[in-house]
DRENDO-1510 file (C-alpha; in Angstrom, 1 decimal, always signed):
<recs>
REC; n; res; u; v; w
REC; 1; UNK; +124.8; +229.1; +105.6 .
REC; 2; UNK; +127.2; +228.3; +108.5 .
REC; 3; UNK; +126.1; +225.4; +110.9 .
REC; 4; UNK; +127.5; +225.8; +114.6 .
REC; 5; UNK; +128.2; +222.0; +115.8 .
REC; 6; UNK; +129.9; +220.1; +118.0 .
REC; 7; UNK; +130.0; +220.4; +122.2 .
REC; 8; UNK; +130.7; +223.8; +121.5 .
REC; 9; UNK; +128.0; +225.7; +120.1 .
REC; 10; UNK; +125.6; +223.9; +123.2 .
REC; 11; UNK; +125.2; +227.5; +125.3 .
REC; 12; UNK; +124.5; +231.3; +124.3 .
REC; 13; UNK; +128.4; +232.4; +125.1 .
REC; 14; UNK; +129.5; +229.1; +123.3 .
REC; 15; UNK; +127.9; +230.0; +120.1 .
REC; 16; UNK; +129.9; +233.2; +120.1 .
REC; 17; UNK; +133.1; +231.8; +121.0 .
REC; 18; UNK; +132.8; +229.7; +118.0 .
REC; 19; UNK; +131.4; +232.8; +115.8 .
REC; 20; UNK; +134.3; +234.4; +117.0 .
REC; 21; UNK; +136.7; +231.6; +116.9 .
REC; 22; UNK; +136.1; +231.0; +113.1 .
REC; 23; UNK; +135.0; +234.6; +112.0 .
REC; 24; UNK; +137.8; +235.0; +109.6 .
REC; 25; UNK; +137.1; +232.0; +108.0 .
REC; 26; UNK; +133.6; +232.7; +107.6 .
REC; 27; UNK; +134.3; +235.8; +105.8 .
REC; 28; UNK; +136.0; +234.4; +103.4 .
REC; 29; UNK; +133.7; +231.9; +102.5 .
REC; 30; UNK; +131.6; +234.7; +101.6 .
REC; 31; UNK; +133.6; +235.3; +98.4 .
REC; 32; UNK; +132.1; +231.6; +97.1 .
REC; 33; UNK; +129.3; +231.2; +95.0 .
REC; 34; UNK; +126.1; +230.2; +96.7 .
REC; 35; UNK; +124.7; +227.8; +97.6 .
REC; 36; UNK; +126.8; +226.6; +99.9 .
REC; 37; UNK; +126.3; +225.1; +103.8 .
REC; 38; UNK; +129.6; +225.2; +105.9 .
REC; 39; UNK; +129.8; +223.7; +110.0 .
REC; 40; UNK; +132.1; +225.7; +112.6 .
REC; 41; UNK; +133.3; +224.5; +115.6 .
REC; 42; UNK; +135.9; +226.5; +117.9 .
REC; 43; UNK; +139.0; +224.7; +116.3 .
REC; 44; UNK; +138.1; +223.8; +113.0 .
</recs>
């Protein structure tokens, strides 16, 4: 599970910017055993 947090994630288009913004990281998270519960914001 990713969490979105921070300021960013507070709208519709934020949420994607941070989807977006972190999308390769996400990926590779994917490779990791489960479970596992990960939070996004735009820069980190």
């Amino acid at each position: 599970m990713v969490a979105l947090t921070g300021a960013d994630a507070g709208s519709v288009f934020g949420q994607l910017e941070v989807v977006m913004s972190r999308w390769r990281d996400i990926e590779r998270r994917l490779t990791e055993p489960s479970p596992f519960i990960y939070a996004a914001t735009r820069t980190t």
